[in-house]
Residue, then its C-alpha position, 0 to 999 in steps of 0.5 A: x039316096x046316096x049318102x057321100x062317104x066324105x064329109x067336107x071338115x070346117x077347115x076346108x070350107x069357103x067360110x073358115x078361109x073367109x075368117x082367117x082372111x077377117x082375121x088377119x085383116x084386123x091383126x094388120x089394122x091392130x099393128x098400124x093403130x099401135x105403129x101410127x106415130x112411125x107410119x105418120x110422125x107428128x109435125x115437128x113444132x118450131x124450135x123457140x128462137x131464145x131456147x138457149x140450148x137451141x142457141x148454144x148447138x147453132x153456135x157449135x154446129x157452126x164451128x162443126x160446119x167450118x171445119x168440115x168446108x175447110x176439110x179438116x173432118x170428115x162428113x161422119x166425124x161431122x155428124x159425130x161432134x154435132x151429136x155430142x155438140x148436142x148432149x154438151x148444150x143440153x148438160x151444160x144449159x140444163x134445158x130439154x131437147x126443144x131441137x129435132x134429133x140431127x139429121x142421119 
């Protein structure tokens, strides 16, 4: 009999790669379930048409729009006074955000 005088280390074998491939597989999976609302947002609910915040940031984006078509702002001073249209309505209505964010 011939014995090898080099014994193959677990580490080198087929099997531990086939656990590390196991192992990494289900570190993607467990970073996927913990990011499943960034990966696939819920459905944005409607926004109630009598929400008065609602109503006070339409009526504000408006004027923000005016000014915008007549060129006395600009695209990012637009978005600006539309963000703090938004926080103005909701201090002043006390009401939570039923609006999604602005877009970016």
């Amino acid at each position: 009999m011939v014995e090898s005088s080099q014994q193959v280390h677990f580490l080198d074998r087929p099997l531990a790669r086939v656990c590390a491939v196991g192992v990494a597989l289900l570190m993607a999976a467990a970073l996927a379930f913990m990011h499943r609302e960034d990966l696939f947002p819920p459905e944005q609910a409607a926004a109630d048409p009598n929400d008065p915040v609602a109503l006070c940031f339409a009526e504000r984006s408006a004027d923000v729009d005016k000014l915008l078509a007549e060129g006395t702002i600009n695209a990012q001073q637009a978005a600006l006074f539309k963000s703090r249209a938004e926080a103005l309505c909701q201090a002043q209505v006390g009401g939570g955000n039923n609006l999604p964010p602005p877009p970016q």
